[in-house]
PDB file of N, CA, C and O in Angstrom:
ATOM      1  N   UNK A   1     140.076   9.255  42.187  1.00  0.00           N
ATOM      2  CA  UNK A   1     139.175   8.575  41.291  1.00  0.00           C
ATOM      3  C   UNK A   1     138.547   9.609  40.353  1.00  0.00           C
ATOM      4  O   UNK A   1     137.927  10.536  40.875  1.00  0.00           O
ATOM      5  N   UNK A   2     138.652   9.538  38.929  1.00  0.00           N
ATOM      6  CA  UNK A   2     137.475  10.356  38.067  1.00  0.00           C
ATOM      7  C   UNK A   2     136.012  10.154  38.064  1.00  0.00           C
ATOM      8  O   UNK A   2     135.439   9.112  38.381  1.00  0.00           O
ATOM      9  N   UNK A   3     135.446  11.300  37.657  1.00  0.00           N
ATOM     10  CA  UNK A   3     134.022  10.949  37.793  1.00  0.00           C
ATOM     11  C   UNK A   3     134.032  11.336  36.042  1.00  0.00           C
ATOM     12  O   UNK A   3     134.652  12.230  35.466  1.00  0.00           O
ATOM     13  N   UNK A   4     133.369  10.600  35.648  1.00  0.00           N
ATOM     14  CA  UNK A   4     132.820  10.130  34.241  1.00  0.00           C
ATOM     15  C   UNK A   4     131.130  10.470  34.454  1.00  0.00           C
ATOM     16  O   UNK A   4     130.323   9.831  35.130  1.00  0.00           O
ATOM     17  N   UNK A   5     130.862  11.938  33.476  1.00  0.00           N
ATOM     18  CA  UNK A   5     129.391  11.919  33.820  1.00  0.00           C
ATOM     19  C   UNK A   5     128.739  11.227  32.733  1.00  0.00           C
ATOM     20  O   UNK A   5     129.510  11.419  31.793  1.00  0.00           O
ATOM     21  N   UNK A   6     127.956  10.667  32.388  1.00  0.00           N
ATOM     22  CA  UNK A   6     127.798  10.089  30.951  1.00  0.00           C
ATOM     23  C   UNK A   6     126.937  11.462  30.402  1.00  0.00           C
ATOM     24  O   UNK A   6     126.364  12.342  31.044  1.00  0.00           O
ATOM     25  N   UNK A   7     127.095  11.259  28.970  1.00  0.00           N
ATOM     26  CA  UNK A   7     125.820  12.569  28.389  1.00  0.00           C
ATOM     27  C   UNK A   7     124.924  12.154  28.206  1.00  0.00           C
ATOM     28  O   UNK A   7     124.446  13.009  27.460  1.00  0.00           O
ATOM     29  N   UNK A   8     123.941  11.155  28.334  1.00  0.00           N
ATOM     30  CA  UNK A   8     122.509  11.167  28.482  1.00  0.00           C
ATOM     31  C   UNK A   8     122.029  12.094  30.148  1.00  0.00           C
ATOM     32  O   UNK A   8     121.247  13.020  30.364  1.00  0.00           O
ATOM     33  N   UNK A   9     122.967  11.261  31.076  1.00  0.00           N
ATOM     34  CA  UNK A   9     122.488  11.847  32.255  1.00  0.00           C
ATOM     35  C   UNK A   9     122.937  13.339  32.313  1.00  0.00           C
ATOM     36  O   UNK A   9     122.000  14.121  32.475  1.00  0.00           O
ATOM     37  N   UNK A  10     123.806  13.729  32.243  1.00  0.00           N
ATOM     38  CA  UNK A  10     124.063  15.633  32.007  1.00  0.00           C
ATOM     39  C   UNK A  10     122.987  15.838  31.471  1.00  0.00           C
ATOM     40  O   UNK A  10     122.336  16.715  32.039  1.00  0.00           O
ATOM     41  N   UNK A  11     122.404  15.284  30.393  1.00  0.00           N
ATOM     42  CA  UNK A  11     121.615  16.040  29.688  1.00  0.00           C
ATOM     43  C   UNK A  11     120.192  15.836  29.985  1.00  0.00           C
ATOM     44  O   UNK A  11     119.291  16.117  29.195  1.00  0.00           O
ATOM     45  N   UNK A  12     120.016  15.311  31.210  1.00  0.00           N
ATOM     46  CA  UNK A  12     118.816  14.951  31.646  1.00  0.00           C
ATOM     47  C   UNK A  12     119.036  16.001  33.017  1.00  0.00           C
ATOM     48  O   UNK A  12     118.083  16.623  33.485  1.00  0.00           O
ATOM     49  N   UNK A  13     119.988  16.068  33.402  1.00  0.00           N
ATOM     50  CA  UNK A  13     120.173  16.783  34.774  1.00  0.00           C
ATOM     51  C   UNK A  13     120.165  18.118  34.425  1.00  0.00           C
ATOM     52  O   UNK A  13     119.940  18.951  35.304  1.00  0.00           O
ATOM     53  N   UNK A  14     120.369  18.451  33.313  1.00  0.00           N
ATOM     54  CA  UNK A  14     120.334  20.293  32.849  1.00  0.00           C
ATOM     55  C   UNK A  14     118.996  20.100  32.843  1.00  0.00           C
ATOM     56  O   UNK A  14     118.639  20.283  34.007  1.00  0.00           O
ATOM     57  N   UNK A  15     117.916  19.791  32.073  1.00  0.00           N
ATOM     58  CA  UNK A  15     116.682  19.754  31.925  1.00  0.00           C
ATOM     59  C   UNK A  15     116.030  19.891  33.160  1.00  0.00           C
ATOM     60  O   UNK A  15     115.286  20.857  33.328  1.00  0.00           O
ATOM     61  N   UNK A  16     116.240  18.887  34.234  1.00  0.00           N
ATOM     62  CA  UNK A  16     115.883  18.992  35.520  1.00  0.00           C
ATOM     63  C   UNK A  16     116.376  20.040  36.393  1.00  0.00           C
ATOM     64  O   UNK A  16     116.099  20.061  37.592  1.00  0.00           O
ATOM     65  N   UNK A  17     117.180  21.006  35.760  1.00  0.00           N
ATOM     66  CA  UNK A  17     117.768  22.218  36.768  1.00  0.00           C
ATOM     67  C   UNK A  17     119.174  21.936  37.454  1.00  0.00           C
ATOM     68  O   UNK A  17     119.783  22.769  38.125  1.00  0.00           O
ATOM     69  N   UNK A  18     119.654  20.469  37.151  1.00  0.00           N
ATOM     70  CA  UNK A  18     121.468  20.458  37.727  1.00  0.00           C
ATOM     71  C   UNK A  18     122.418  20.859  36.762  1.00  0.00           C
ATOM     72  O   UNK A  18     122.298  20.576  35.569  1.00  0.00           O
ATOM     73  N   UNK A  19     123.602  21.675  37.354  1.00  0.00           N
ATOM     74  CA  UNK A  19     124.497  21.261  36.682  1.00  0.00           C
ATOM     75  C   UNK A  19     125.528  20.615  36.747  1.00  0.00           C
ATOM     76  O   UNK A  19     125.716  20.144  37.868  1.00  0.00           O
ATOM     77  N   UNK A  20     126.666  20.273  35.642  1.00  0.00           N
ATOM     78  CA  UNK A  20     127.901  19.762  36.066  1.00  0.00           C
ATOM     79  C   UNK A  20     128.574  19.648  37.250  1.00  0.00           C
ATOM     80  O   UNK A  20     129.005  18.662  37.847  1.00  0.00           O
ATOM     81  N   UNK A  21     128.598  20.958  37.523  1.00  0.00           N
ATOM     82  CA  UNK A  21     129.189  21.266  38.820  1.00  0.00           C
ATOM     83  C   UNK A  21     128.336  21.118  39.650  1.00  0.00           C
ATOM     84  O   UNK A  21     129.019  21.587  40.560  1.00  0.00           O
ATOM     85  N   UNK A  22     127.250  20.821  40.221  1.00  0.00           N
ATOM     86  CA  UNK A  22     126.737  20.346  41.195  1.00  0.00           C
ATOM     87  C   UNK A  22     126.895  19.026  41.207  1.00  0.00           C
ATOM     88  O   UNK A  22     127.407  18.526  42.209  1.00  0.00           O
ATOM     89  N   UNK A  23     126.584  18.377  40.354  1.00  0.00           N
ATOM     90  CA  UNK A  23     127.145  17.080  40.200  1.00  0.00           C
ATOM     91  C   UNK A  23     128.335  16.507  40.629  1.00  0.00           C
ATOM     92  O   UNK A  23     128.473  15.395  41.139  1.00  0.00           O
ATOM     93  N   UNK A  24     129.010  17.169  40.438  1.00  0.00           N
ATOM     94  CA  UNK A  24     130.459  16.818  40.986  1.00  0.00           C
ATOM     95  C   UNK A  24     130.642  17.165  42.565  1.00  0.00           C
ATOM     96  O   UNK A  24     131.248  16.344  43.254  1.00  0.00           O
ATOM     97  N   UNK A  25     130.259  18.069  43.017  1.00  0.00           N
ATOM     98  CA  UNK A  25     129.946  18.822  44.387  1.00  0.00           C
ATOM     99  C   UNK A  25     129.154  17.487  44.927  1.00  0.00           C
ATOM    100  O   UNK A  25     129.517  16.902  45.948  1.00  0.00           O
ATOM    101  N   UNK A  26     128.343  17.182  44.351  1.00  0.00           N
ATOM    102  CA  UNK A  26     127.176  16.168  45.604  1.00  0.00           C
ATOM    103  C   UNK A  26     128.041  14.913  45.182  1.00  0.00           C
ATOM    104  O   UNK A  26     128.019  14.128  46.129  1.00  0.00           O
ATOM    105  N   UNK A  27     128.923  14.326  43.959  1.00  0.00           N
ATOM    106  CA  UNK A  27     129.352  13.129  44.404  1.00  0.00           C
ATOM    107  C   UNK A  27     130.706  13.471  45.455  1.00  0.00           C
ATOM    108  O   UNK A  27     130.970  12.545  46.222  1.00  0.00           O
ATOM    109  N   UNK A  28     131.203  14.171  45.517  1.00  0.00           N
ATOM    110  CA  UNK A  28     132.636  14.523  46.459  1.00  0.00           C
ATOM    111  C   UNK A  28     132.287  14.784  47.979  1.00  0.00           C
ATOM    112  O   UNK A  28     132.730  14.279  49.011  1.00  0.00           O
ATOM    113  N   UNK A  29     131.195  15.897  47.709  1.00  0.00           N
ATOM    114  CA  UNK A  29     130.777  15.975  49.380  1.00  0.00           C
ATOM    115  C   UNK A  29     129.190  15.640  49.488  1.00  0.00           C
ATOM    116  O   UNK A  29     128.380  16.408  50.008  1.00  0.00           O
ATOM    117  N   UNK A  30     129.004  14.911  49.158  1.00  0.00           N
ATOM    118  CA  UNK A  30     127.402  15.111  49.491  1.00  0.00           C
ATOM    119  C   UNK A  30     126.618  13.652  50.698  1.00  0.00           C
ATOM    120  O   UNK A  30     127.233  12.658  51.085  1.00  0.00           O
ATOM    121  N   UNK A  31     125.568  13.913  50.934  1.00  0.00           N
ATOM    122  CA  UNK A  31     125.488  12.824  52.081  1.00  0.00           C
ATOM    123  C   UNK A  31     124.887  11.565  51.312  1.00  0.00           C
ATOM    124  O   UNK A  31     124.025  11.670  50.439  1.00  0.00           O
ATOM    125  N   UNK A  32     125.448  10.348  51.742  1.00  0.00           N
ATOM    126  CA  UNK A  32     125.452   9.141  51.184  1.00  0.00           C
ATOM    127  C   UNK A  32     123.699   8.765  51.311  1.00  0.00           C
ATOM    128  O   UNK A  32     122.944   9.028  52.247  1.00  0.00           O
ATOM    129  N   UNK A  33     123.466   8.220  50.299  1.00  0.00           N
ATOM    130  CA  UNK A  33     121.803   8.143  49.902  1.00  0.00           C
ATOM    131  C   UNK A  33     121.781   6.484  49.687  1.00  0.00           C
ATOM    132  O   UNK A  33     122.755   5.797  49.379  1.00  0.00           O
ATOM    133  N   UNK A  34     120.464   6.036  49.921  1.00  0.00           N
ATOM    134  CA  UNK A  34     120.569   4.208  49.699  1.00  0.00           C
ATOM    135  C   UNK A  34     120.254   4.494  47.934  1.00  0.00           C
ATOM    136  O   UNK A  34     119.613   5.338  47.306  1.00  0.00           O
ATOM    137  N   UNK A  35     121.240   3.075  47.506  1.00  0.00           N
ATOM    138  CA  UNK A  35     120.576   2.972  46.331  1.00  0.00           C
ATOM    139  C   UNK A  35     120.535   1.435  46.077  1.00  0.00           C
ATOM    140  O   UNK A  35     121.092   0.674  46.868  1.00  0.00           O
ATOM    141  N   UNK A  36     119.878   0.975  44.975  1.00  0.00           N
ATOM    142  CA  UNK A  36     119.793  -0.584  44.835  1.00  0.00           C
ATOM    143  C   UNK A  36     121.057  -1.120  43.766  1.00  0.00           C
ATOM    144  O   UNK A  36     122.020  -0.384  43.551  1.00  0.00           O
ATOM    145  N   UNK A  37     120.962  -2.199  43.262  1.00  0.00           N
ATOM    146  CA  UNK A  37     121.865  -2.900  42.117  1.00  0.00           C
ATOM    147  C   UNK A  37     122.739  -2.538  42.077  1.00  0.00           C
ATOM    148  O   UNK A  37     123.126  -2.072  41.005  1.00  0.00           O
ATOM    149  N   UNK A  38     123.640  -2.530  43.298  1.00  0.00           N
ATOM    150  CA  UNK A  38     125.222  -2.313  43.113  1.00  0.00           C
ATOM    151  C   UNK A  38     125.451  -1.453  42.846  1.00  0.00           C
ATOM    152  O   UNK A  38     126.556  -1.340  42.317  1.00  0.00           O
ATOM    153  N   UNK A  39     124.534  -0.115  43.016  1.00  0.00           N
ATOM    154  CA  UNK A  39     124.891   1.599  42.689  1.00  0.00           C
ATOM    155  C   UNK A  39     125.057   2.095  43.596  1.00  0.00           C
ATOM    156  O   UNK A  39     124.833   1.494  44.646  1.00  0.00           O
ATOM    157  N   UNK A  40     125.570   3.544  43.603  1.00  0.00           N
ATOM    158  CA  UNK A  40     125.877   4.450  45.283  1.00  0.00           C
ATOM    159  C   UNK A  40     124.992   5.283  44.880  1.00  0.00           C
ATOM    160  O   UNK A  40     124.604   5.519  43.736  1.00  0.00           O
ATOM    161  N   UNK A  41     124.669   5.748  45.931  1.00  0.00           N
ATOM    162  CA  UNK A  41     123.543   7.658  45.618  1.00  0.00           C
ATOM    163  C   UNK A  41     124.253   8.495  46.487  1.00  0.00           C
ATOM    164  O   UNK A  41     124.819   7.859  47.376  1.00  0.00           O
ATOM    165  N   UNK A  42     124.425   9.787  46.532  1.00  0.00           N
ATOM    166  CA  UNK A  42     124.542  10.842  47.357  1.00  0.00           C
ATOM    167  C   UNK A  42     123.462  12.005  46.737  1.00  0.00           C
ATOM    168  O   UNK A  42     123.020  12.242  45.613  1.00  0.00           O
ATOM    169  N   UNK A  43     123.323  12.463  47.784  1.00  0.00           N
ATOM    170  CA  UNK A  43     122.508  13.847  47.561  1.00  0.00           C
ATOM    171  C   UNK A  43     122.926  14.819  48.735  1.00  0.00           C
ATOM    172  O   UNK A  43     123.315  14.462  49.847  1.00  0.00           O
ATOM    173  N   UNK A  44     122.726  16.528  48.137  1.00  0.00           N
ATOM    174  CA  UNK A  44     123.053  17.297  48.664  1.00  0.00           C
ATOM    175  C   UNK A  44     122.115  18.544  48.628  1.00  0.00           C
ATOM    176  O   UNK A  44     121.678  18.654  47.482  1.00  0.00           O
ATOM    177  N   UNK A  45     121.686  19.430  49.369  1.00  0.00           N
ATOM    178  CA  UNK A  45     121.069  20.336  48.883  1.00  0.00           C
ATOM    179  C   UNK A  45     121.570  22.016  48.797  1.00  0.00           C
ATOM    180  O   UNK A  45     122.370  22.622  49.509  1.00  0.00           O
ATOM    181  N   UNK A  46     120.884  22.407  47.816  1.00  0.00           N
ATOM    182  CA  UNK A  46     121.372  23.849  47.360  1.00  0.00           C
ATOM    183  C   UNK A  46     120.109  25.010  47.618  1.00  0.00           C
ATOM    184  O   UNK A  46     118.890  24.842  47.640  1.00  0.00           O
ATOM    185  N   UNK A  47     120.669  25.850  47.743  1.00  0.00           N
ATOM    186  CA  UNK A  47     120.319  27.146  47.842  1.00  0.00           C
ATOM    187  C   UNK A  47     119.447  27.449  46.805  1.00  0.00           C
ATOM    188  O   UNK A  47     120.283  27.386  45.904  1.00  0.00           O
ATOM    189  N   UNK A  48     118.326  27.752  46.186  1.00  0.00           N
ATOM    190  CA  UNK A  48     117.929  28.309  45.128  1.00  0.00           C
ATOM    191  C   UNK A  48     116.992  29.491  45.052  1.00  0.00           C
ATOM    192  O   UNK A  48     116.974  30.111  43.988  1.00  0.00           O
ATOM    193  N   UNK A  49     116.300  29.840  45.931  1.00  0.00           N
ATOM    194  CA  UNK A  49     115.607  31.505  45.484  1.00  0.00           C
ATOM    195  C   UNK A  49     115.341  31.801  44.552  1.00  0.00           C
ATOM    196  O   UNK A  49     115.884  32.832  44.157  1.00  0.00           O
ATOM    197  N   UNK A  50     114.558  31.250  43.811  1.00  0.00           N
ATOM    198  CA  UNK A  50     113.938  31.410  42.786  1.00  0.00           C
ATOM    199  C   UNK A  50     112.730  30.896  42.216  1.00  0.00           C
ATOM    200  O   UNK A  50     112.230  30.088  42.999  1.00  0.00           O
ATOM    201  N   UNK A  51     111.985  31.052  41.055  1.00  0.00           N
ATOM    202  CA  UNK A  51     111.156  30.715  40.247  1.00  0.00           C
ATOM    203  C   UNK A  51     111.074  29.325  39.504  1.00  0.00           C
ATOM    204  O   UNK A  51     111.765  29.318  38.486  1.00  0.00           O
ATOM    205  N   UNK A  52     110.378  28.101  39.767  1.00  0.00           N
ATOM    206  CA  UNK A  52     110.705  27.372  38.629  1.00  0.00           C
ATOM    207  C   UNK A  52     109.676  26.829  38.319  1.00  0.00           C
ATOM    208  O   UNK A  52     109.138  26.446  39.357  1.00  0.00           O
ATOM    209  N   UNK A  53     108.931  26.507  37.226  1.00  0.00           N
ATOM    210  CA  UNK A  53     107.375  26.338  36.716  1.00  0.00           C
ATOM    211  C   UNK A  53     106.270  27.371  37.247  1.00  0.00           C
ATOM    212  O   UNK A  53     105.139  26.999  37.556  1.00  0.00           O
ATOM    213  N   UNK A  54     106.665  28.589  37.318  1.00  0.00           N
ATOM    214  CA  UNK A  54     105.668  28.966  37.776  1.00  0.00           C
ATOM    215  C   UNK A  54     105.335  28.852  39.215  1.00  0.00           C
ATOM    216  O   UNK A  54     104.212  28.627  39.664  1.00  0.00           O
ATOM    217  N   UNK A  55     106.412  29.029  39.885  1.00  0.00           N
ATOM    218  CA  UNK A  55     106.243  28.439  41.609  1.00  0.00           C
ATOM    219  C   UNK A  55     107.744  28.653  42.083  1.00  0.00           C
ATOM    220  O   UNK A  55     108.736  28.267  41.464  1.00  0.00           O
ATOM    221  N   UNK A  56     107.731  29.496  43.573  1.00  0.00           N
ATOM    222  CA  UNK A  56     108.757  29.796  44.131  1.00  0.00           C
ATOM    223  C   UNK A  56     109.550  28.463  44.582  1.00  0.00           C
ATOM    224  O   UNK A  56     109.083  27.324  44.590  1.00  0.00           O
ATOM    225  N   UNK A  57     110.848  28.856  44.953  1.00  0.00           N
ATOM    226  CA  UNK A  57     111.444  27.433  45.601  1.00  0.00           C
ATOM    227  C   UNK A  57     112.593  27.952  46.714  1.00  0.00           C
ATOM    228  O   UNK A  57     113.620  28.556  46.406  1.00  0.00           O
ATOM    229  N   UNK A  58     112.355  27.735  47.515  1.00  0.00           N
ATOM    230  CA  UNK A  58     114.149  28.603  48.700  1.00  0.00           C
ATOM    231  C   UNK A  58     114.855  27.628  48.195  1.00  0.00           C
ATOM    232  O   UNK A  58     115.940  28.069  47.817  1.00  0.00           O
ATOM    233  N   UNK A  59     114.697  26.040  47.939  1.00  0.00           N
ATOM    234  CA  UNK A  59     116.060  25.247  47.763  1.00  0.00           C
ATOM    235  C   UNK A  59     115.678  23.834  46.874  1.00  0.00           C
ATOM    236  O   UNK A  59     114.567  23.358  46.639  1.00  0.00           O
ATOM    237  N   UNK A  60     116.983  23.371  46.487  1.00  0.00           N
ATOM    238  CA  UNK A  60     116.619  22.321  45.429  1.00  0.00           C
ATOM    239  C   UNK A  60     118.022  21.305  46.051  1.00  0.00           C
ATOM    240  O   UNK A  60     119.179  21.568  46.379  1.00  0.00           O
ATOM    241  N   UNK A  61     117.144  19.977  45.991  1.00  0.00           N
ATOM    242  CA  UNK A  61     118.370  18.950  45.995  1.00  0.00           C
ATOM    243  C   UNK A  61     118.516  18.246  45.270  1.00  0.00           C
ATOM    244  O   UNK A  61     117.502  17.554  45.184  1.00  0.00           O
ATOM    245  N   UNK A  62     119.392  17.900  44.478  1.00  0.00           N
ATOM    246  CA  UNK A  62     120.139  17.196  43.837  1.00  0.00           C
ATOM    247  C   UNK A  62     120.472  15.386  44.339  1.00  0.00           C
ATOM    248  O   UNK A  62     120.876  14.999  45.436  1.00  0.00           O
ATOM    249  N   UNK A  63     120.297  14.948  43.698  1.00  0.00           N
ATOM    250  CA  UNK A  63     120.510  13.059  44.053  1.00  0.00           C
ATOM    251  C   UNK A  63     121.132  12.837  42.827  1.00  0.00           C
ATOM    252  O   UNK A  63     120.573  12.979  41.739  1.00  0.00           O
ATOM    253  N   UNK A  64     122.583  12.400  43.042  1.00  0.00           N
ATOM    254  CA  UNK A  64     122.937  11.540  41.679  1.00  0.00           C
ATOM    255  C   UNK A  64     123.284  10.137  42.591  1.00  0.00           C
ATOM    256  O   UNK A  64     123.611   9.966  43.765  1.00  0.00           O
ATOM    257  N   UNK A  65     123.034   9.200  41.405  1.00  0.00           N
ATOM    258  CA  UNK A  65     123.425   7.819  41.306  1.00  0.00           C
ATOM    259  C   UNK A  65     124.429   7.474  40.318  1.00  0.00           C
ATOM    260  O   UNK A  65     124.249   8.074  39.258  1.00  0.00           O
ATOM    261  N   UNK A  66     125.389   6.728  40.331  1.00  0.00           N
ATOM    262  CA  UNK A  66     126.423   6.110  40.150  1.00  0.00           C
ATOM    263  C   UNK A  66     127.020   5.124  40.281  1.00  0.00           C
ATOM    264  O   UNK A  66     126.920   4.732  41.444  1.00  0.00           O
ATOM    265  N   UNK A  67     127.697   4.401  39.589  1.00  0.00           N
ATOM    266  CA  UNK A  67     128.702   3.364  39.647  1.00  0.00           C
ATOM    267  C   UNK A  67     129.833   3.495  39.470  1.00  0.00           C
ATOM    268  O   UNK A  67     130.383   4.068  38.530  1.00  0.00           O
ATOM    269  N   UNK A  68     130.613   2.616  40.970  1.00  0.00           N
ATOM    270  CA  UNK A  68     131.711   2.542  40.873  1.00  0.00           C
ATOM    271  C   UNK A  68     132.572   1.338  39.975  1.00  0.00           C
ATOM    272  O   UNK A  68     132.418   0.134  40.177  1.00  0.00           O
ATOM    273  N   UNK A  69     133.581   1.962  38.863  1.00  0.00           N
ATOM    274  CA  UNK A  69     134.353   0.846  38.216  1.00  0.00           C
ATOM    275  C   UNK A  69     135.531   0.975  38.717  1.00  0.00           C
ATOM    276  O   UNK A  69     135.646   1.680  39.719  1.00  0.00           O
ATOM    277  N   UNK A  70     136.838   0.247  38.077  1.00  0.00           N
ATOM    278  CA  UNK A  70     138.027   0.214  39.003  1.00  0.00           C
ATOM    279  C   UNK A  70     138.680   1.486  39.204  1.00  0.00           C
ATOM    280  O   UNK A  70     139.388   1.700  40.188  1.00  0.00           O
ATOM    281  N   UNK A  71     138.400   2.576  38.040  1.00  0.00           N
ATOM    282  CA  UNK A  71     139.441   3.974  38.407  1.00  0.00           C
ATOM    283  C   UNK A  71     138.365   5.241  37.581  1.00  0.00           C
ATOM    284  O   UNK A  71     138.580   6.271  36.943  1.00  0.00           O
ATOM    285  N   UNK A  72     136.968   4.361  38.087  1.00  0.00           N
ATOM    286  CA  UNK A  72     136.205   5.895  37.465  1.00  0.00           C
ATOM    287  C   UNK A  72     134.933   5.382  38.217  1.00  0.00           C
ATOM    288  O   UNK A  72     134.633   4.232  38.535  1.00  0.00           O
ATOM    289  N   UNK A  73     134.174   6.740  38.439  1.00  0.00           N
ATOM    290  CA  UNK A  73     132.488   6.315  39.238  1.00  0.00           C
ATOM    291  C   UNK A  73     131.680   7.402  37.542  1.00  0.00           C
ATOM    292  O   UNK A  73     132.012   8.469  37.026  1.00  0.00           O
ATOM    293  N   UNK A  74     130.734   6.534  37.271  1.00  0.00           N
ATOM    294  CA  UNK A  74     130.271   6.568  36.249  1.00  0.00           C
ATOM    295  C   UNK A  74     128.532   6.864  36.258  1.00  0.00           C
ATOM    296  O   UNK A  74     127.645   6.011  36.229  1.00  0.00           O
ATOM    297  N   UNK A  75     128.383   8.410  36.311  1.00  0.00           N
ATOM    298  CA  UNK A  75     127.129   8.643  36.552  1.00  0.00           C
ATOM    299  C   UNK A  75     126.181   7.758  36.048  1.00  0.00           C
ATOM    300  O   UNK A  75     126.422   7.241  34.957  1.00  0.00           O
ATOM    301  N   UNK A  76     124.852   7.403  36.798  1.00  0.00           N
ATOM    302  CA  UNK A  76     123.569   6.546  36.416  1.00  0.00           C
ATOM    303  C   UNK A  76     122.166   7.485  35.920  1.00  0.00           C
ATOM    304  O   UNK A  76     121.556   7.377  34.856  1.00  0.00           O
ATOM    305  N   UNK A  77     121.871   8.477  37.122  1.00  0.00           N
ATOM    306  CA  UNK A  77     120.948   9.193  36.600  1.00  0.00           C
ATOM    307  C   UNK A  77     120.937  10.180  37.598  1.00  0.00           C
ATOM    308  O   UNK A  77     121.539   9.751  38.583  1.00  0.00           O
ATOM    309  N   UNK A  78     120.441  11.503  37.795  1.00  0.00           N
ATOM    310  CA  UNK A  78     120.447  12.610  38.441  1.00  0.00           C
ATOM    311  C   UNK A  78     119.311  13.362  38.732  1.00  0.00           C
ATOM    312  O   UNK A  78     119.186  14.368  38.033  1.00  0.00           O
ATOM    313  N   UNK A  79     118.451  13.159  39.561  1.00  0.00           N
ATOM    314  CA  UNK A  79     117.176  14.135  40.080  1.00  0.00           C
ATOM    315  C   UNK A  79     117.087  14.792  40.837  1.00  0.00           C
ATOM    316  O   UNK A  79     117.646  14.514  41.897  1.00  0.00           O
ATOM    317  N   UNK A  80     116.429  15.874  40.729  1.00  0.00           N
ATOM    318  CA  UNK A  80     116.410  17.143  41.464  1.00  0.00           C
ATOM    319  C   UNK A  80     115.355  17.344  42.022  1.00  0.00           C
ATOM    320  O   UNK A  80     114.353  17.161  41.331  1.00  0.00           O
ATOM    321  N   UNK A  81     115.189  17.721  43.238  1.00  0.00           N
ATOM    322  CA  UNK A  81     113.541  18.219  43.844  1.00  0.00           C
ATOM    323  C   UNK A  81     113.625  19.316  44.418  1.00  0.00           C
ATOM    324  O   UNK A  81     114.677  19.674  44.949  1.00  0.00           O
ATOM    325  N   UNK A  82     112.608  19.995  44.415  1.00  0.00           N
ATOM    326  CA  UNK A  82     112.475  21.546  45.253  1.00  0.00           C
ATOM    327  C   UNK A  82     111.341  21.398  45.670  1.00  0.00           C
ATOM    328  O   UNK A  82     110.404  20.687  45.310  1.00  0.00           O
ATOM    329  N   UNK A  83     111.557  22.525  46.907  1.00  0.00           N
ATOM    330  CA  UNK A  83     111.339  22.665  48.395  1.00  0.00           C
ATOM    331  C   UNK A  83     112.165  23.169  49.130  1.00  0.00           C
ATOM    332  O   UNK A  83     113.061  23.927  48.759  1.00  0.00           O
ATOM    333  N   UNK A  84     111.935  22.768  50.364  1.00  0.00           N
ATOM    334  CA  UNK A  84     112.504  23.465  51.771  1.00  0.00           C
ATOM    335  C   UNK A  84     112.905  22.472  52.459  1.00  0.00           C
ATOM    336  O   UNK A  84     112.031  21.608  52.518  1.00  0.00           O
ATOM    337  N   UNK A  85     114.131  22.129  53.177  1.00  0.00           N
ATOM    338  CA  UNK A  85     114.932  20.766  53.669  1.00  0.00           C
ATOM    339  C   UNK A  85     115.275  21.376  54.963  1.00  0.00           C
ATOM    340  O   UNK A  85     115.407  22.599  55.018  1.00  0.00           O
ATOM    341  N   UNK A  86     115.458  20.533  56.170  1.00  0.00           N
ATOM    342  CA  UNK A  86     116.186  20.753  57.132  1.00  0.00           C
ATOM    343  C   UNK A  86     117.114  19.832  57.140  1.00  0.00           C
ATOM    344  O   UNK A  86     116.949  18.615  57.231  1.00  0.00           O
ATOM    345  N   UNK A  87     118.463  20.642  57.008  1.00  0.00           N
ATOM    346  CA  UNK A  87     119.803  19.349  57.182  1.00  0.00           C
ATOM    347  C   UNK A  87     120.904  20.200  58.334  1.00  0.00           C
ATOM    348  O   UNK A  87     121.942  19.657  58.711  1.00  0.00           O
TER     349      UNK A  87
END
């Protein structure tokens, strides 16, 4: 199946600190998340060590939402949170 990211959401997910390739990483392997209106979610979390607003972070996860059509899943929207996760 292709994944079709749309460019509003890329371009909302760079802003928020994802990229492409995470995106693609959390819809292929990432752990299945509830979502409403006939959408899927997965989220996954990453490694990050670093700085962001002015405030440390060990890790950031990623949640994209999506829809599935007959031969493509078609990103919805993509948020990121930081912190510290136990998975």
């Amino acid at each position: 199946m292709k994944v079709l990211i749309d460019p509003h959401t890329l371009q909302r997910a760079l802003e928020r600190g994802a990229s492409e390739e995470e995106i693609r990483q959390v819809i292929f392997k990432g752990k299945a998340q509830e979502a409403k209106y006939g959408r899927f979610g997965k989220s996954m979390t990453f490694g990050f060590n670093r700085d962001r607003n002015g405030k440390y972070y060990k890790q950031k996860k990623v949640v994209v939402y999506y829809v599935q059509e007959i031969e493509n899943l078609v990103t919805v929207t993509v948020y990121v949170f930081y912190g510290t996760w136990e998975e």
